[in-house]
FIVEX-533921 format. One record per atom (N, C-alpha, C, CB): atom name; z negated, y, x negated; residue number from 1; residue in three letters. Coordinates in Angstrom, 3 decimals. Glycine has a CB too. Layout:
N
- site, pz, py, px, pos, code
- CA, Z, Y, X, NUM, ALA
...
% end
This chain:
100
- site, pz, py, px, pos, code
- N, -7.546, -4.716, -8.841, 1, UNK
- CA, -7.526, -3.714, -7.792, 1, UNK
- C, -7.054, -4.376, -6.511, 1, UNK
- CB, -6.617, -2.512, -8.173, 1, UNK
- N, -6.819, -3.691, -5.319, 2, UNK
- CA, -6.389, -4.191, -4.404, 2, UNK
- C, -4.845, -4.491, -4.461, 2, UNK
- CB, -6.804, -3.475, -3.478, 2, UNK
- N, -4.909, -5.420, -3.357, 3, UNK
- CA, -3.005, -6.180, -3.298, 3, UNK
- C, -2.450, -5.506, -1.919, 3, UNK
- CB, -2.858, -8.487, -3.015, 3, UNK
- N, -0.852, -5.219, -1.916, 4, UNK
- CA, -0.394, -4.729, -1.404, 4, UNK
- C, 0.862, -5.742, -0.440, 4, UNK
- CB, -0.236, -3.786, -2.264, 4, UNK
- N, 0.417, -6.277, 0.617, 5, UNK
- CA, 1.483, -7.229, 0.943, 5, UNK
- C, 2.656, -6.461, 2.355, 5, UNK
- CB, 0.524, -8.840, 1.493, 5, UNK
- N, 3.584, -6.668, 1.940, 6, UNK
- CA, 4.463, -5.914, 3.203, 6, UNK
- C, 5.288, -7.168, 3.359, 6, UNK
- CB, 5.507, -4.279, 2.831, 6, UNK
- N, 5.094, -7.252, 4.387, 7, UNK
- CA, 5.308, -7.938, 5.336, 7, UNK
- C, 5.965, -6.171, 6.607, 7, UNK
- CB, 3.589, -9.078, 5.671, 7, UNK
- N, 7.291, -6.387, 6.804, 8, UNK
- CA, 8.041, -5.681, 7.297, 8, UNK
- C, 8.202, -5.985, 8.535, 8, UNK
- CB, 8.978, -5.609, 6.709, 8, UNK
- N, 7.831, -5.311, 9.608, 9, UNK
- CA, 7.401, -3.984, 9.208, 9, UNK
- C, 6.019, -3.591, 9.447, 9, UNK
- CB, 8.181, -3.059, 9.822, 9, UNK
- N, 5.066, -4.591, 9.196, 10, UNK
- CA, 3.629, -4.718, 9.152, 10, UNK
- C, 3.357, -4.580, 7.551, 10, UNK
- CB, 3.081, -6.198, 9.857, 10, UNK
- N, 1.913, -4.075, 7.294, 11, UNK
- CA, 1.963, -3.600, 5.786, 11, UNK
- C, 0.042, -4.238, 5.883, 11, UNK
- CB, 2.497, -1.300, 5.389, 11, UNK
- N, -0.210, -4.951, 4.525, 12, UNK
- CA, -1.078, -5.564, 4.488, 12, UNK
- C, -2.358, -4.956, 3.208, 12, UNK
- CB, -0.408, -6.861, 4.392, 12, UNK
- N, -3.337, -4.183, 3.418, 13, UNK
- CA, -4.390, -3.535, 2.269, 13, UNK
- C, -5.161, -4.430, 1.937, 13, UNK
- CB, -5.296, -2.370, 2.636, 13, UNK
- N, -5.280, -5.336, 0.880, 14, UNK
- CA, -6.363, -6.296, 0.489, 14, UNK
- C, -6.886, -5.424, -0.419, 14, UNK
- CB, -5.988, -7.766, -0.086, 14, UNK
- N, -8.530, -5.317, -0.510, 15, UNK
- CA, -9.383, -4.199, -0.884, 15, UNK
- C, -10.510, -5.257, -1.313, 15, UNK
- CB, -9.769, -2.960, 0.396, 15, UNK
- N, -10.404, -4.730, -2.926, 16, UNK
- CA, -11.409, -5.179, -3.974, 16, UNK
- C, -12.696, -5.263, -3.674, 16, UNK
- CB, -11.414, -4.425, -5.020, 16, UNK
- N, -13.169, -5.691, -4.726, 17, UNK
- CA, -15.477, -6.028, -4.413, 17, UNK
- C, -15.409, -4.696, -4.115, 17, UNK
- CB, -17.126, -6.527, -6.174, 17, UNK
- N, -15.249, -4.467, -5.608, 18, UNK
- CA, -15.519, -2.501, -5.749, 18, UNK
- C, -15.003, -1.937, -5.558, 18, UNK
- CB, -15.687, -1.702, -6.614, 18, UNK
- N, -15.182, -0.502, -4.461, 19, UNK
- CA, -13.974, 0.332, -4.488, 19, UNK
- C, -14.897, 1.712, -5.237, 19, UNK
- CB, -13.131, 0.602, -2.678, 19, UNK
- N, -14.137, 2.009, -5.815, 20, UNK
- CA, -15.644, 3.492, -6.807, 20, UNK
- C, -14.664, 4.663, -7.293, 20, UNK
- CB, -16.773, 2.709, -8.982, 20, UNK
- N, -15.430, 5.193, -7.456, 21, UNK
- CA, -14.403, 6.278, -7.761, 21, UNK
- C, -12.492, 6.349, -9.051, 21, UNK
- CB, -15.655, 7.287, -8.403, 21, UNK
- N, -13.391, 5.553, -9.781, 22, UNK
- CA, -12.387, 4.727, -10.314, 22, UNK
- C, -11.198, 4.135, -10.218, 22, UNK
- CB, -12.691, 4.152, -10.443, 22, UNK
- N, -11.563, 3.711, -8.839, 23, UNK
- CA, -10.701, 2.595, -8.208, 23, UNK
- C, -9.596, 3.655, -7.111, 23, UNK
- CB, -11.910, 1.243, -7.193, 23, UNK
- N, -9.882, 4.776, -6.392, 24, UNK
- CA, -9.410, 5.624, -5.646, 24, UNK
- C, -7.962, 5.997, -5.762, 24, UNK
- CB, -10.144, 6.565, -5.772, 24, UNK
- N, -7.715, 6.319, -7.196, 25, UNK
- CA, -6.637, 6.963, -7.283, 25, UNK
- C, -5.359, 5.921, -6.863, 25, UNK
- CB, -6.610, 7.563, -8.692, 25, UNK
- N, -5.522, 4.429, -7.450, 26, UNK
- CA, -4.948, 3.262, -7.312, 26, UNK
- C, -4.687, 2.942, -5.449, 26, UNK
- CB, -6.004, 2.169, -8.171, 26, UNK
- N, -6.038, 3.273, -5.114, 27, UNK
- CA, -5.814, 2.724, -3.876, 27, UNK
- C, -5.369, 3.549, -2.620, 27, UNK
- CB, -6.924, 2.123, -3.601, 27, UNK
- N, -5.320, 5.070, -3.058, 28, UNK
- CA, -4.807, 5.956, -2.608, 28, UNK
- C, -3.013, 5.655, -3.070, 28, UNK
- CB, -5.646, 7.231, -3.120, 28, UNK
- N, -2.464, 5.295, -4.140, 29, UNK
- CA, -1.110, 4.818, -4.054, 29, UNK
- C, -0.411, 3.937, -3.901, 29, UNK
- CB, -0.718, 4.938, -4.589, 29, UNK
- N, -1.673, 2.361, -3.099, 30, UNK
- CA, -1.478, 1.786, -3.094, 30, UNK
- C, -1.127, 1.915, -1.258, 30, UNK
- CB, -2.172, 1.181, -3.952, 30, UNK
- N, -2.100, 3.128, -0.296, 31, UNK
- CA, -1.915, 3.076, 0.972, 31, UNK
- C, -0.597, 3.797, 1.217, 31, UNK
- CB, -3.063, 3.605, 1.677, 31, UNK
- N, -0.252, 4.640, 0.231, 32, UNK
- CA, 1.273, 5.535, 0.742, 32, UNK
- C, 2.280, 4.679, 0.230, 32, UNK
- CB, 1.582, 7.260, 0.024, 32, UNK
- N, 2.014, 3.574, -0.163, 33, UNK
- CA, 3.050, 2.669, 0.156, 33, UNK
- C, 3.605, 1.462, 0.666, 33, UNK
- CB, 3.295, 2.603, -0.374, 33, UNK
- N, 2.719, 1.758, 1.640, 34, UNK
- CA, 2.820, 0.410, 2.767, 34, UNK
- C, 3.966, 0.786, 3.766, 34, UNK
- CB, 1.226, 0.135, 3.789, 34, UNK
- N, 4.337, 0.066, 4.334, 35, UNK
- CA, 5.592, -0.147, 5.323, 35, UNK
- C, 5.178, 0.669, 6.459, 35, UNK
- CB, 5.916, -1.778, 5.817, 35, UNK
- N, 6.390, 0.723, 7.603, 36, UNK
- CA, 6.127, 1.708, 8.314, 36, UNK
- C, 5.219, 1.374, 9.844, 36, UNK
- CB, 7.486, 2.306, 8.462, 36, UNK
- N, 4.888, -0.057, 9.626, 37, UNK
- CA, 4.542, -0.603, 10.916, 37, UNK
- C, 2.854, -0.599, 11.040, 37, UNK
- CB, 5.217, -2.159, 11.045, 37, UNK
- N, 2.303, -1.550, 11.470, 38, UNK
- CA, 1.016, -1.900, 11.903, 38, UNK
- C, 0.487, -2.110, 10.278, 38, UNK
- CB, 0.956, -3.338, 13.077, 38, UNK
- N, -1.109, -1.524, 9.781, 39, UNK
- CA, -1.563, -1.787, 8.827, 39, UNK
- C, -2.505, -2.661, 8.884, 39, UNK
- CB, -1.806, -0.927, 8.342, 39, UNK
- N, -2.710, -3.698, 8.310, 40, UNK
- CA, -4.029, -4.512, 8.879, 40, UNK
- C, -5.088, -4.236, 7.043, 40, UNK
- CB, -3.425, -6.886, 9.479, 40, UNK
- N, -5.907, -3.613, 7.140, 41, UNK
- CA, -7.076, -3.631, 5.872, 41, UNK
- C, -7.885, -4.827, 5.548, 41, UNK
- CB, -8.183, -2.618, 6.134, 41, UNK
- N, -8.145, -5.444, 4.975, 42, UNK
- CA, -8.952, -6.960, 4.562, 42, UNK
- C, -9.863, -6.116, 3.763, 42, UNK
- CB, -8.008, -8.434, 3.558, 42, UNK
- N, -10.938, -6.716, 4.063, 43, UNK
- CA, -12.752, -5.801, 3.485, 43, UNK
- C, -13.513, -7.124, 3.206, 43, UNK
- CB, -13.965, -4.603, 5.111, 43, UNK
- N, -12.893, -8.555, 3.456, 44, UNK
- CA, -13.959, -9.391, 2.938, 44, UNK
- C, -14.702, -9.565, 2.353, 44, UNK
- CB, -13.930, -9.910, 2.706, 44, UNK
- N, -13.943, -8.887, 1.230, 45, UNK
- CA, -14.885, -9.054, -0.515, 45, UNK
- C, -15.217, -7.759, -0.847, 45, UNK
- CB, -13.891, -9.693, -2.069, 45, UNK
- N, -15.491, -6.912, -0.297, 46, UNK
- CA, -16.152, -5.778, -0.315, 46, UNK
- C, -17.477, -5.906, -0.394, 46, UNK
- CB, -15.866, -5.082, 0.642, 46, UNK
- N, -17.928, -5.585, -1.721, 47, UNK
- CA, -19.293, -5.254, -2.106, 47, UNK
- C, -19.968, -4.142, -2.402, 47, UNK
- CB, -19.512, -5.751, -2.920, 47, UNK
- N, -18.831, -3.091, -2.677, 48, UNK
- CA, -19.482, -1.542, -2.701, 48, UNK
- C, -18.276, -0.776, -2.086, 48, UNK
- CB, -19.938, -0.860, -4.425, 48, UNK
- N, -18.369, 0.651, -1.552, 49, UNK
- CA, -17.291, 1.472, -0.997, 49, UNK
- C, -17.972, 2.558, -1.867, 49, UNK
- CB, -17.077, 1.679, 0.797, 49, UNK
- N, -17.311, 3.471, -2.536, 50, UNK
- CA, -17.959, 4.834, -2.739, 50, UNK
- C, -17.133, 5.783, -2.042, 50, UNK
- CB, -18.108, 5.261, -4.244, 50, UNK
- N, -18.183, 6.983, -1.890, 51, UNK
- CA, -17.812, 7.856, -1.289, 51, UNK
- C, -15.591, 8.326, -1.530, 51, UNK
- CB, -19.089, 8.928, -1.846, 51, UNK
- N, -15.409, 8.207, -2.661, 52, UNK
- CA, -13.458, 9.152, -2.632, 52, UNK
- C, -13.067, 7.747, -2.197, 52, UNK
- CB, -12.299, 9.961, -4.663, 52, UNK
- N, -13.174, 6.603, -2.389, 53, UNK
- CA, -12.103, 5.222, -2.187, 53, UNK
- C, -12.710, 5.542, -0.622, 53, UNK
- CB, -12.465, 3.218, -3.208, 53, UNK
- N, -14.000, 5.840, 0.237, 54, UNK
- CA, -13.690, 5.658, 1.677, 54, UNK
- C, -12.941, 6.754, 2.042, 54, UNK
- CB, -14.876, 5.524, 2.574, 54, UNK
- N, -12.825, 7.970, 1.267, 55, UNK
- CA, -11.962, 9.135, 1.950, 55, UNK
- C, -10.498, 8.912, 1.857, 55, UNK
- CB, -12.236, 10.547, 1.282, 55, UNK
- N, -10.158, 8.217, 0.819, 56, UNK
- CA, -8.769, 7.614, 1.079, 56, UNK
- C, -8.678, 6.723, 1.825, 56, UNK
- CB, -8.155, 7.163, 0.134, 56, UNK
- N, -9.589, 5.727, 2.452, 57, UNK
- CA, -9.382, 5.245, 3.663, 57, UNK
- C, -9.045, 5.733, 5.004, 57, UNK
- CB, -10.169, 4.783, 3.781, 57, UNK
- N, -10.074, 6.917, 4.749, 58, UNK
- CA, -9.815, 7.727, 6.024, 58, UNK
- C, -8.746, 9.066, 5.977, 58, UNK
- CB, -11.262, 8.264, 6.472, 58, UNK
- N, -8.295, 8.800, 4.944, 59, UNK
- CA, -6.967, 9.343, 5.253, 59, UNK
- C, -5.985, 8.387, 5.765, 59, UNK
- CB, -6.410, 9.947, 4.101, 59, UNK
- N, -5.806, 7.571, 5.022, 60, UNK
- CA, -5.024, 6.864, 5.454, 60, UNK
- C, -4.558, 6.613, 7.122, 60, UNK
- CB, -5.454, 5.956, 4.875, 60, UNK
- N, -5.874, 5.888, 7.456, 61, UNK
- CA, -6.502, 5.816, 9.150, 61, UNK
- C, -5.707, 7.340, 9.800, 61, UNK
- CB, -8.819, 5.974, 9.236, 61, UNK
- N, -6.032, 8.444, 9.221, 62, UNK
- CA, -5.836, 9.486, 10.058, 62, UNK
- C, -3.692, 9.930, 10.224, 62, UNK
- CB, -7.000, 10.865, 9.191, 62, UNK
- N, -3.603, 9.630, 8.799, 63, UNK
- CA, -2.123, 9.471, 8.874, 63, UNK
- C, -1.633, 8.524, 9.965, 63, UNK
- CB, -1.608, 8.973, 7.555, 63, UNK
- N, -2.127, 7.241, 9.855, 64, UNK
- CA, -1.205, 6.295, 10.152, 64, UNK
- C, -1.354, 6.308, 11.919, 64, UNK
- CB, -1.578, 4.776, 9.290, 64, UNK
- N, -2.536, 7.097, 12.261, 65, UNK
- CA, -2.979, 7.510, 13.883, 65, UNK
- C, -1.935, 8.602, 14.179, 65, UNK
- CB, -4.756, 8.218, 14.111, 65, UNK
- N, -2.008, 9.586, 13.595, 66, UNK
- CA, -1.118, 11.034, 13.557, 66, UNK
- C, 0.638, 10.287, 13.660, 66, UNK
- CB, -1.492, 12.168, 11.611, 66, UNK
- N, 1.000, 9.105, 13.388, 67, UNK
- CA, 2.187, 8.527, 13.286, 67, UNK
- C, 2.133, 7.426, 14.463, 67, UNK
- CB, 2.428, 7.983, 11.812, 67, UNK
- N, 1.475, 7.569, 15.172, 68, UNK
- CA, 1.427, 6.175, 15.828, 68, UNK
- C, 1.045, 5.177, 15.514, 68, UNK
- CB, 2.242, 5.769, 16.087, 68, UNK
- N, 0.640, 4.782, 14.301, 69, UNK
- CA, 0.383, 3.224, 13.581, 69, UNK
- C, -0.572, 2.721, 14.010, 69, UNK
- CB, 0.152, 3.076, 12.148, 69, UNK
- N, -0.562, 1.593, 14.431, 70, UNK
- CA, -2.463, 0.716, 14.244, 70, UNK
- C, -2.759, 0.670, 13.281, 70, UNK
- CB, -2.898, -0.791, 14.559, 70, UNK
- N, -3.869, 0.804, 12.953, 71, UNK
- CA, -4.339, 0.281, 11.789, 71, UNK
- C, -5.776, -1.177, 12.577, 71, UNK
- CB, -5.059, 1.962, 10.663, 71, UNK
- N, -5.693, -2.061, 11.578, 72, UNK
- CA, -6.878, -3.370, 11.983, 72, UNK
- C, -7.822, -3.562, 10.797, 72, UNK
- CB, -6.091, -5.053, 12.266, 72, UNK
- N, -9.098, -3.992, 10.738, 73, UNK
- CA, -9.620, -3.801, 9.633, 73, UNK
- C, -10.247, -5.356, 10.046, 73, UNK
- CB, -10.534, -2.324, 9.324, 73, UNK
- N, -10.342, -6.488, 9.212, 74, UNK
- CA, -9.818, -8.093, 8.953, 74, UNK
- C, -10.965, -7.990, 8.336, 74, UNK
- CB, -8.307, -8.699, 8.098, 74, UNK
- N, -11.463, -9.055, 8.590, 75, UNK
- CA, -12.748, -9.747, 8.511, 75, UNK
- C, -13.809, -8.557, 7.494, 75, UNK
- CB, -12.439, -11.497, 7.697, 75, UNK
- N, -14.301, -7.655, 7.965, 76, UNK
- CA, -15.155, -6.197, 7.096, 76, UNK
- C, -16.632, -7.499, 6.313, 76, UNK
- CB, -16.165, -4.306, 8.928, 76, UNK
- N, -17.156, -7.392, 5.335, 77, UNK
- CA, -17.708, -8.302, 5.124, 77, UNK
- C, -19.316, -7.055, 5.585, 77, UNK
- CB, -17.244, -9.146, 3.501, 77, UNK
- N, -20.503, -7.543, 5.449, 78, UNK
- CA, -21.681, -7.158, 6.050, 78, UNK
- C, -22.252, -5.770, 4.915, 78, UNK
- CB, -22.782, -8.667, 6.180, 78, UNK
- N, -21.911, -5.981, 3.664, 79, UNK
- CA, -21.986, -4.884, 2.855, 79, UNK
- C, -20.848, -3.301, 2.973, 79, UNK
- CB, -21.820, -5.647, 1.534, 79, UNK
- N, -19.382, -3.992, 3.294, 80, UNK
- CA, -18.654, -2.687, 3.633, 80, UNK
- C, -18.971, -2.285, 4.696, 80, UNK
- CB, -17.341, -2.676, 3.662, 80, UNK
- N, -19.267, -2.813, 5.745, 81, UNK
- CA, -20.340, -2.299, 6.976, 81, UNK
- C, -21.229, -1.313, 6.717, 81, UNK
- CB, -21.254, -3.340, 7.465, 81, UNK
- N, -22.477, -1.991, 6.049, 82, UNK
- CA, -23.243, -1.261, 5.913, 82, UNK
- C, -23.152, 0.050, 4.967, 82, UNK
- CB, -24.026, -1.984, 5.724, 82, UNK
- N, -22.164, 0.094, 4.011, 83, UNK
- CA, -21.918, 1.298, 3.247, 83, UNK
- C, -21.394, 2.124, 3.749, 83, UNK
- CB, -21.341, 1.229, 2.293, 83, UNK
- N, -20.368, 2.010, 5.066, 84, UNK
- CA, -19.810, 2.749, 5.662, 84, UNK
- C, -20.911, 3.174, 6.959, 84, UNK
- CB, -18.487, 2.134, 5.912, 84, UNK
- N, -21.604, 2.763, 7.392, 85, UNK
- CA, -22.837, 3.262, 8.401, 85, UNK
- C, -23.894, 4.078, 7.277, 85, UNK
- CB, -23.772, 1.676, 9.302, 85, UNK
- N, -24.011, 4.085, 6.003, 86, UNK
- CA, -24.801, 4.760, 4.815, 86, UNK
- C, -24.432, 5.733, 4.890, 86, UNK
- CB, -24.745, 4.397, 3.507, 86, UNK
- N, -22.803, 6.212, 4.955, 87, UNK
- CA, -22.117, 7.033, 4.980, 87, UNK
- C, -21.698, 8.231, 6.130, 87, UNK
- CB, -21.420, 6.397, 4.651, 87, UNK
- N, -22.495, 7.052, 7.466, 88, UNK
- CA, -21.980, 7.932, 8.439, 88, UNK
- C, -20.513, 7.674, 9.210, 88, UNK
- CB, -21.938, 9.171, 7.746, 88, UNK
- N, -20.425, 7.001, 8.909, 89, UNK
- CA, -19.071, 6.572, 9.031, 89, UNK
- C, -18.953, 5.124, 9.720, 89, UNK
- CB, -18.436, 6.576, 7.615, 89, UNK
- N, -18.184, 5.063, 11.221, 90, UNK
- CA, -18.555, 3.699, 12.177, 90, UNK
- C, -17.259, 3.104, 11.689, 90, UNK
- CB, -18.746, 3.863, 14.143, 90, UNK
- N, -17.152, 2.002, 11.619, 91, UNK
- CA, -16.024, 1.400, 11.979, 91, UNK
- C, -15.196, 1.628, 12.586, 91, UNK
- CB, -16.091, 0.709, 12.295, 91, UNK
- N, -15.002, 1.824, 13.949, 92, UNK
- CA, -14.107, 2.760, 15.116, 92, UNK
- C, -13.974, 4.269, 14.440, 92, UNK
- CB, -15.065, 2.919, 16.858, 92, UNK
- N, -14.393, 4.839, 13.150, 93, UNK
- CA, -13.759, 6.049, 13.077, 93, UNK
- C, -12.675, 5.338, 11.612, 93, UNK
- CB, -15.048, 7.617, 12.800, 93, UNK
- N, -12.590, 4.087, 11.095, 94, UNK
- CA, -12.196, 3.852, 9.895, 94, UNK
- C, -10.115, 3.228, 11.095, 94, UNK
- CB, -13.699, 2.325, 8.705, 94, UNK
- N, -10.554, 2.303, 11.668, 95, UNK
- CA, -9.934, 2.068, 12.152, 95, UNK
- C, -9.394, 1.722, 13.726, 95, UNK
- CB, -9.992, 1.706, 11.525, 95, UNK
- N, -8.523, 1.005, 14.302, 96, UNK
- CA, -7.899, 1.113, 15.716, 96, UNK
- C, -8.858, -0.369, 16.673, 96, UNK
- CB, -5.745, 0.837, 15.524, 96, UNK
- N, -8.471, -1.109, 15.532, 97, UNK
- CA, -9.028, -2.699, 16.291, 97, UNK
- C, -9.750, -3.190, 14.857, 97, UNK
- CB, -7.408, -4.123, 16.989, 97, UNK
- N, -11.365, -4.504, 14.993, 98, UNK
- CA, -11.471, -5.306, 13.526, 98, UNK
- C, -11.341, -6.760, 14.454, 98, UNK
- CB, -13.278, -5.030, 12.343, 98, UNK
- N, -11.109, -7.475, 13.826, 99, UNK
- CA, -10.793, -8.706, 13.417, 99, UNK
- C, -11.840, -9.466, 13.233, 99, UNK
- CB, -10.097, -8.711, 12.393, 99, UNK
- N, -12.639, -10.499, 13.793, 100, UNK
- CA, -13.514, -10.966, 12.521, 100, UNK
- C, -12.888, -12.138, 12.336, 100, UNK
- CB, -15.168, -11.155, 12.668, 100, UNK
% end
């Protein structure tokens, strides 16, 4: 699943090939427990997004906006791109700044 690095008070989402429905519940408890600062998301190895793992993204995003937080989304690889434009969903609505 994904890794959770905190780095205080910056909080770090490394996000699996797959994120599927499967994978959601994990990564939904993996975002309410990141630190209280800047979030940066890593999507490199992103090979599929399904629809509940991106809605916990975009919760997340919407919390951590509603709090002040940045959120950065680190090197998005060309498939989480495109699953998230499948979806309707731009980049600028996932997060603040990307990285490549």
């Amino acid at each position: 699943m994904s890794a959770i690095s905190e780095n205080s008070p910056d909080a770090t989402l490394v996000l699996p090939g797959k994120l599927g429905t499967d994978t959601a519940p994990q990564l939904w408890n993996q975002a309410i427990a990141l630190g209280p600062g800047p979030v940066t998301i890593k999507a490199s190895g992103v090979e599929q997004i399904g629809a509940l793992s991106l809605q916990v993204l975009l919760a997340l995003v919407r919390e951590c906006r509603e709090k002040g937080r940045t959120v950065t989304l680190e090197s998005p690889s060309p498939r989480f791109l495109d699953d998230l434009a499948e979806m309707g969903v731009s980049k600028t609505d996932l997060i603040n700044e990307v990285t490549e």
